[in-house]
N, C-alpha and C positions, 0 to 999 in steps of 0.2 A: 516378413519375419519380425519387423519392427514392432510390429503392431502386434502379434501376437503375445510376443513376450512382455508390453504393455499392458494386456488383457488379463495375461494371467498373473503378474505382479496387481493388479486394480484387485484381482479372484483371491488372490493368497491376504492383501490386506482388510480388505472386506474381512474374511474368517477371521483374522487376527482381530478384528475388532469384536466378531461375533461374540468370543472364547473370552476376548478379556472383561467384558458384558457380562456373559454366563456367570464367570467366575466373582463380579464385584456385586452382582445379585445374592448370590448365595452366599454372600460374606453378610450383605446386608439383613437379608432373610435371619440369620444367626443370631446376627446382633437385636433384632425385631424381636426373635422369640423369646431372648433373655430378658425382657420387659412385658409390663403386662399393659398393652395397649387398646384393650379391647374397645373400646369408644374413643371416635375421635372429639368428641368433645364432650365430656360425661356427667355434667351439670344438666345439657339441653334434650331436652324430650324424652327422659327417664323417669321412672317415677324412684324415691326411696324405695329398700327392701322390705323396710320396716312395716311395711302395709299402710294404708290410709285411716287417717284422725278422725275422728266422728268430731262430726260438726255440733260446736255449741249452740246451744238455746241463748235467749237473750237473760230469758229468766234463769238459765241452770247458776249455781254458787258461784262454780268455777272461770264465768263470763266476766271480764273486763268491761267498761264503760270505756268506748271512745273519745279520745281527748279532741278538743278543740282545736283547730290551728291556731296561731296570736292573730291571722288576720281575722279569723273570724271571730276573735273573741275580743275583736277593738269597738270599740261604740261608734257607731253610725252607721 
């Protein structure tokens, strides 16, 4: 008899843990959807929306000249 009533106290708390699980998910779920998380990291491996920049010519106007570093611009 000892044992059964052990078995079904183990059964009842078991569910009680189930429910209170259930219940802190869908609280979390709530709180998730109130935020817009859509990427979990939303810098890496996206592109902008803005479409892609056409690449400069070396000769177009609007080309910069790359600077030097200082080491490389030390004598010797």
């Amino acid at each position: 008899m000892e044992i059964a009533i052990t078995v079904s106290v183990i059964i009842v708390m078991i569910g009680i843990g189930v429910l209170l699980i259930h219940l802190l998910n869908g609280q979390h779920d709530e709180r998730i959807a109130a935020f817009r998380y859509g990427d979990a990291m939303p810098g890496i491996g996206r592109r902008s929306r803005k479409g892609r920049r056409p690449a400069e010519h070396a000769g177009s106007p609007g080309a910069t000249p790359r600077r030097k570093r200082p080491e490389e611009g030390a004598a010797g």
